[in-house]
C-alpha positions as CSV (number, residue, x, y, z in Angstrom):
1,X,98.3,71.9,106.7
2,X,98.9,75.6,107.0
3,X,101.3,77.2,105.8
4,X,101.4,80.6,107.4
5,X,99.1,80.5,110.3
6,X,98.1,84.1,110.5
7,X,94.5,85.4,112.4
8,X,91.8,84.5,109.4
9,X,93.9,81.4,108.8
10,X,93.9,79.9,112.2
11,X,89.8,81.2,112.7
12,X,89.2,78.9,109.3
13,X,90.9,76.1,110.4
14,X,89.7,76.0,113.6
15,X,85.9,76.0,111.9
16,X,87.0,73.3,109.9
17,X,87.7,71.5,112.8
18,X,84.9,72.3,115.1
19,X,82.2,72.3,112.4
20,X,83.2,69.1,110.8
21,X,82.9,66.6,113.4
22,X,82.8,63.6,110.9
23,X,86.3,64.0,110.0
24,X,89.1,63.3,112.4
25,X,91.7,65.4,111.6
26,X,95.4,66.2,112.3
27,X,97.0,69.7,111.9
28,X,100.3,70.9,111.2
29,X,100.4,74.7,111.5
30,X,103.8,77.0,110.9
31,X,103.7,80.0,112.9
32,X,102.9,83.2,110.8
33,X,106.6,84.7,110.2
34,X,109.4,84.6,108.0
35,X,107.0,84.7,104.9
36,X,109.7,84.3,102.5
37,X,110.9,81.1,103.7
38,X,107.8,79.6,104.6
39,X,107.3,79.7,101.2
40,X,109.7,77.9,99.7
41,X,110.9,76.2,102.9
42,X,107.9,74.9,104.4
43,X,108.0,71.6,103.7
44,X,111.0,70.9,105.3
45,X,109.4,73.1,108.4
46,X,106.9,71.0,108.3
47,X,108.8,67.7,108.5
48,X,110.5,69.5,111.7
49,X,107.5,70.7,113.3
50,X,105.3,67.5,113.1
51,X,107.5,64.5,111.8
52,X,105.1,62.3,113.5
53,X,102.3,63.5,111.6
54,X,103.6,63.3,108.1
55,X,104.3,59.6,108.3
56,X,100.9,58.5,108.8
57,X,98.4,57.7,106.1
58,X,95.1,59.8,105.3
59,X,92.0,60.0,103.6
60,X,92.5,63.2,102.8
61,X,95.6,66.5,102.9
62,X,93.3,69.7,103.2
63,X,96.1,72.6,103.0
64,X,96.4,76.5,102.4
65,X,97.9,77.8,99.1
66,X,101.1,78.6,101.0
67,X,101.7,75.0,101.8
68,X,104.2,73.7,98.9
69,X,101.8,70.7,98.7
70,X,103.8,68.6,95.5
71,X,107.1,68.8,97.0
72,X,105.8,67.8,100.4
73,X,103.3,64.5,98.7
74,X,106.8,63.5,97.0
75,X,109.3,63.9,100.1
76,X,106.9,62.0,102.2
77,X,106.2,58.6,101.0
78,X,103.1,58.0,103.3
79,X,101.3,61.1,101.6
80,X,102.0,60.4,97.7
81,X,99.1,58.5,97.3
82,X,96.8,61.1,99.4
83,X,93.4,62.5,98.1
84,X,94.5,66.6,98.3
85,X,92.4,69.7,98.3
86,X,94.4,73.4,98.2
87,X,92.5,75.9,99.8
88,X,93.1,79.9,98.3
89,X,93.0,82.2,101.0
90,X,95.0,84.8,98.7
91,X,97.4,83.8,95.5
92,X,100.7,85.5,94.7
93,X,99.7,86.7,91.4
94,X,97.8,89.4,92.2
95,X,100.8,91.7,94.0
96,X,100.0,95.5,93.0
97,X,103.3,96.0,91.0
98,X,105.0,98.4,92.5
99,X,105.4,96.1,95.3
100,X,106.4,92.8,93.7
101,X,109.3,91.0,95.3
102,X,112.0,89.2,93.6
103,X,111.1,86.6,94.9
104,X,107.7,86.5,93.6
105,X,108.1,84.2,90.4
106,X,108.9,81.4,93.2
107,X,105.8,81.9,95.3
108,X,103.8,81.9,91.3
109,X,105.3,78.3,90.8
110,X,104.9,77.1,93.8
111,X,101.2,77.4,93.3
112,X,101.1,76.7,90.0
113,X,102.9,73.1,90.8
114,X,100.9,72.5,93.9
115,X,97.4,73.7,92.0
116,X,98.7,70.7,89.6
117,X,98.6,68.0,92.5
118,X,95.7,68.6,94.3
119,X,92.7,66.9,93.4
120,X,90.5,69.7,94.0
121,X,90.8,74.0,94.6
122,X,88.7,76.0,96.6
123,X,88.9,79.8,96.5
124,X,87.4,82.1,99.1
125,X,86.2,84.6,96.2
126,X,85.8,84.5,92.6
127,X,88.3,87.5,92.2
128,X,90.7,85.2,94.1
129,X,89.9,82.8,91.1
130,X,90.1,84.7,88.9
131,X,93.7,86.7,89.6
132,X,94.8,83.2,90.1
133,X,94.1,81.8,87.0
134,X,94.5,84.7,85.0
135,X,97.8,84.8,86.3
136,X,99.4,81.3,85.6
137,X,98.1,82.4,82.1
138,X,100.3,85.8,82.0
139,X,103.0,83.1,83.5
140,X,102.5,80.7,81.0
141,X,103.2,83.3,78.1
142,X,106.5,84.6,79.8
143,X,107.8,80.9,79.3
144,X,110.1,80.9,76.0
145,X,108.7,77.9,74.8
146,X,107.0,74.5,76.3
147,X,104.4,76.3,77.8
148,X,101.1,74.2,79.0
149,X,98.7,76.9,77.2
150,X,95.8,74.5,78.5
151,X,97.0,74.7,82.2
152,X,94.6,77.8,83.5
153,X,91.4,75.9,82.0
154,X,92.9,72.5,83.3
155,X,92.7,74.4,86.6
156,X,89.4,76.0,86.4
157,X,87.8,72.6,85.5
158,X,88.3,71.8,89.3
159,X,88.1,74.7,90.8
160,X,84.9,75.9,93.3
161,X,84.4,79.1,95.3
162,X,84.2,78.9,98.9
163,X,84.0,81.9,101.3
164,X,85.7,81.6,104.4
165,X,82.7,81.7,107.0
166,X,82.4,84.0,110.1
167,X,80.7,83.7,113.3
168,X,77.6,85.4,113.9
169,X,78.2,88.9,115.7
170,X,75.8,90.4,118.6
171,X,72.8,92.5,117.1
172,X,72.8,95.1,120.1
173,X,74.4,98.2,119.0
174,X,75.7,100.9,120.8
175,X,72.9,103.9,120.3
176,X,75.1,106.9,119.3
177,X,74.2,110.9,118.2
178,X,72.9,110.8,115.0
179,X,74.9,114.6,114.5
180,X,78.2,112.0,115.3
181,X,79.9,109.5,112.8
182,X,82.4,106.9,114.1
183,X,84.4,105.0,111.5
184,X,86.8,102.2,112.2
185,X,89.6,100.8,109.7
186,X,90.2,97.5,110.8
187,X,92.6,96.0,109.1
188,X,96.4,94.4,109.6
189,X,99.1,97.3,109.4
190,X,101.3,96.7,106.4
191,X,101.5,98.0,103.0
192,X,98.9,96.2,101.5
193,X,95.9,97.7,103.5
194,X,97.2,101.2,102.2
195,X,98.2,103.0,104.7
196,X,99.3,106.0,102.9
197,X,95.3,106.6,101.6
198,X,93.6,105.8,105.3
199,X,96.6,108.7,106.5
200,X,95.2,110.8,103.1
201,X,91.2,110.6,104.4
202,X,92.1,111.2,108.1
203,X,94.4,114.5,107.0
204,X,91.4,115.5,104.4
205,X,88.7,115.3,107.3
206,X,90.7,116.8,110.3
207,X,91.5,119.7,107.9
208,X,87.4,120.0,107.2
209,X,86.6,119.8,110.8
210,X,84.0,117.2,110.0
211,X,82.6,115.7,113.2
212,X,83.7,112.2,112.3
213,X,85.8,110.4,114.6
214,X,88.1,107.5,113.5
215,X,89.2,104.4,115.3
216,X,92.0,102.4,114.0
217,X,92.7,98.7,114.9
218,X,94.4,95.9,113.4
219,X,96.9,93.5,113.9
220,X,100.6,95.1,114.5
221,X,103.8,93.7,113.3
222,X,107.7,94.2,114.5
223,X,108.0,96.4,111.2
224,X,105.2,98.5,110.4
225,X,104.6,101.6,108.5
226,X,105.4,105.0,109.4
227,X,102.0,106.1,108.7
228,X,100.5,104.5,112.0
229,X,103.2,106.7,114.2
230,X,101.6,109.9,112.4
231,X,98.6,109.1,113.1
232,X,98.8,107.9,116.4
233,X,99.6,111.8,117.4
234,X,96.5,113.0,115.8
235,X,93.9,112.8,118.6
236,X,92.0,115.1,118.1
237,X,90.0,112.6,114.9
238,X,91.8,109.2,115.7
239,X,90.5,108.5,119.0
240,X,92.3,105.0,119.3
241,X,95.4,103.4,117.3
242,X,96.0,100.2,118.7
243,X,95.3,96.4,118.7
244,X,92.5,95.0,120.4
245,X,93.6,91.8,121.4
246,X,90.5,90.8,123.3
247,X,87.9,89.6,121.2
248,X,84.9,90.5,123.3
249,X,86.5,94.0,123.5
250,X,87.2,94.4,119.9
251,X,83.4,93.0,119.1
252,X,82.5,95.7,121.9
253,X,84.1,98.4,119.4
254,X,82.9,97.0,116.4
255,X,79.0,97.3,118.2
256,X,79.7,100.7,118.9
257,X,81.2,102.5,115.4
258,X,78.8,103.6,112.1
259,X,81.0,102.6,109.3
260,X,83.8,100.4,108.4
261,X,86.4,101.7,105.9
262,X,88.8,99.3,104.2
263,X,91.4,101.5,102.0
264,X,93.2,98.1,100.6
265,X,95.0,97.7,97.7
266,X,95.1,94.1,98.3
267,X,92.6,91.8,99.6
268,X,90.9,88.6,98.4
269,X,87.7,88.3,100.8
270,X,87.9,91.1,103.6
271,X,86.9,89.2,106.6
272,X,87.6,92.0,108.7
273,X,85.0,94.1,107.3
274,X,82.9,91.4,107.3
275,X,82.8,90.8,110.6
276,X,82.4,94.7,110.9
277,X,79.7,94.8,108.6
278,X,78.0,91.5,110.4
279,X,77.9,93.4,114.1
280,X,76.0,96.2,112.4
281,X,78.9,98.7,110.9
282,X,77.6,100.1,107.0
283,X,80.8,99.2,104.7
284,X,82.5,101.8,102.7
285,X,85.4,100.2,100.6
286,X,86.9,100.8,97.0
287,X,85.4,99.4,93.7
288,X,88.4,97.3,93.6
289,X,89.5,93.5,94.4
290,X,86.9,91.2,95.8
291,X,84.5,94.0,96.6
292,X,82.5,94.7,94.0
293,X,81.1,90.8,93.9
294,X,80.5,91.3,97.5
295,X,78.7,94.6,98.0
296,X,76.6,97.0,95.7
297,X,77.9,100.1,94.4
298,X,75.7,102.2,97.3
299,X,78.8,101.0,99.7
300,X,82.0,101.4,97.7
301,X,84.0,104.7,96.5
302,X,85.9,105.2,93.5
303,X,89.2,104.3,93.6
304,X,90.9,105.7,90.7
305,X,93.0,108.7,91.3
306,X,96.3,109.3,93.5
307,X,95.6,108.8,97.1
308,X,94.8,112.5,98.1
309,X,91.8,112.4,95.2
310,X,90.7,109.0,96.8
311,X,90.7,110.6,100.1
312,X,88.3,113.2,99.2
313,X,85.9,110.8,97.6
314,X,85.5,108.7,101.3
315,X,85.9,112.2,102.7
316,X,82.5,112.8,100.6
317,X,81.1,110.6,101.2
318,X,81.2,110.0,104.7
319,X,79.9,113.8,104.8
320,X,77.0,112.9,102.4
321,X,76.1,109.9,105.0
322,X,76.5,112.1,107.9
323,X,73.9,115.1,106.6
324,X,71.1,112.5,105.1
325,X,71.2,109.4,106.9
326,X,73.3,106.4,106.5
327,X,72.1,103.2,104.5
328,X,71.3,99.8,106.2
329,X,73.9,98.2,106.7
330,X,74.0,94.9,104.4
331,X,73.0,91.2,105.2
332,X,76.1,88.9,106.4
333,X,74.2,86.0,107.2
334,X,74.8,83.9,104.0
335,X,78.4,83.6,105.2
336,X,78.2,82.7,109.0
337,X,79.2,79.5,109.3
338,X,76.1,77.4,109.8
339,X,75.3,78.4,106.6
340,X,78.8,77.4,104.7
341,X,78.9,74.0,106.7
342,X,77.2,71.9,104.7
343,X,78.8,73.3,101.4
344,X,82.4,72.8,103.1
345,X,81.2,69.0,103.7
346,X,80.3,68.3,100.4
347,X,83.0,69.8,99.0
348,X,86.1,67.7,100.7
């Protein structure tokens, strides 16, 4: 069951499908919109969507945190009695808090009572864990009284880290001017990716007539910020602004760029640079979220500071990379799929 069946979400379950052949599975998948509602309204989506599928029986309910998974085991008799693991591909606790919705307390109990069912919960990074459970703890205190203190290391005791795998990526690389850098940001365009610091670094190196050029990619929504328009117009660094929708195209102009900048202020794994960083791109990203378990400190920037100070810091350090040499770019291999199959089998 997904919840909210996004671009990384539907590429995980369609591994989980392909890859694990000795399960038969079923899936009920809500189209990626209307986040609010999905939320809290998703099991009666659900029901709508599939009705057929939630009155059979299973071995087993494998569903993203989004899912509302006790309300829908106890709406839908033939599921009660059904073996579930929750699968973190974010959590709602971790919302930088300038941003935090009213609704947000809603989405925190509604993982917090569908962590409680499941039999087992997988995170796709231990900073996903780790804002998760650190959270319901913060939760747990706000409570006036009749608080399960115990609940986070209740949690914990069945909780296991599981990356979301990627497919392997072409090793042929585009050969480029060594006196050139070509950075992409490839990320989705809302608020969360920052675009007010990637619109900071671009301003900061068109100003020093570095010869850097910047591609920007990711997926676009009806509503997006206002900082993609602006930088749209400024051609003479951003040489494209657009989705690639074509996947052998956008691995084409992942194969030909140096770097790959993530500017996020919220993120739990970063399969888009990872994907970047597997066809060959070096990574440059903020000592922040689930980087720092990921990469070593040679690839990430410091992130403290307001957003023009950040911008100087990449801005440095793309300059620094572009006069001695860039580093090798890291080793993806340990989370392609083949690798992760086995663990994902012995895990459900």
């Amino acid at each position: 069951m997904s919840g909210y069946h996004s671009l990384s979400q539907a590429s995980w379950a369609d591994f989980i499908i392909e890859e694990l052949t000795h399960i038969d599975w079923s899936m009920i998948a809500l189209p990626p919109r209307y986040f609010s509602w999905r939320m809290r309204g998703n099991p009666l989506s659900i029901g709508q969507l599939a009705p057929e599928l939630v009155t059979r029986e299973y071995d087993v309910i494998l569903a993203t945190a989004s899912v509302d998974l006790a309300t829908i085991q106890s709406i839908y008799p033939a599921l009660r009695n059904t073996s579930s693991t929750l699968y973190f591909h974010d959590n709602q606790f971790d919302y930088p808090a300038a941003n935090n919705p009213q609704s947000v307390v809603d989405w925190q109990i509604t993982h917090i009572y569908s962590a409680i069912r499941a039999n087992k919960l997988l995170f796709n990074s231990q900073y996903n864990q780790d804002s998760f459970l650190n959270g319901v703890k913060r939760l747990m205190k706000k409570m006036p009284d009749l608080a399960p203190k115990k609940l986070p290391d209740e949690l914990k005791k069945k909780s296991v880290i599981l990356p979301v795998p990627i497919k392997p990526f072409p090793t042929q690389r585009t050969v480029r001017a060594t006196n050139h850098l070509r950075v992409i940001w490839n990320h989705r365009w809302e608020w969360d990716k920052c675009p007010d610091l990637l619109e900071a670094t671009v301003n900061i190196l068109e100003a020093s007539n570095a010869s850097i050029e910047v591609i920007i990619t990711g997926q676009e929504f009806r509503t997006k910020p206002e900082n993609f328009e602006r930088l749209q117009r400024k051609s003479t660094i951003v040489s494209h602004c657009a989705f690639v929708e074509n996947e052998s195209d956008y691995h084409a102009l992942l194969s030909s760029c140096d770097i790959v900048l993530s500017t996020a202020i919220h993120e739990f794994q970063g399969i888009a640079v990872l994907e970047a960083v597997a066809a060959g791109c070096v990574p440059l990203l903020p000592n922040r979220l689930s980087y720092p378990e990921m990469y070593s400190s040679d690839y990430l920037y410091e992130s403290n500071g307001n957003f023009e100070q950040q911008g100087q810091k990449i801005a440095n350090k793309l300059k620094l990379w572009k006069e001695f040499g860039l580093p090798k770019a890291p080793d993806m291999s340990h989370f392609y799929r083949s690798n992760l199959k086995n663990d994902y089998k012995f895990e459900l």
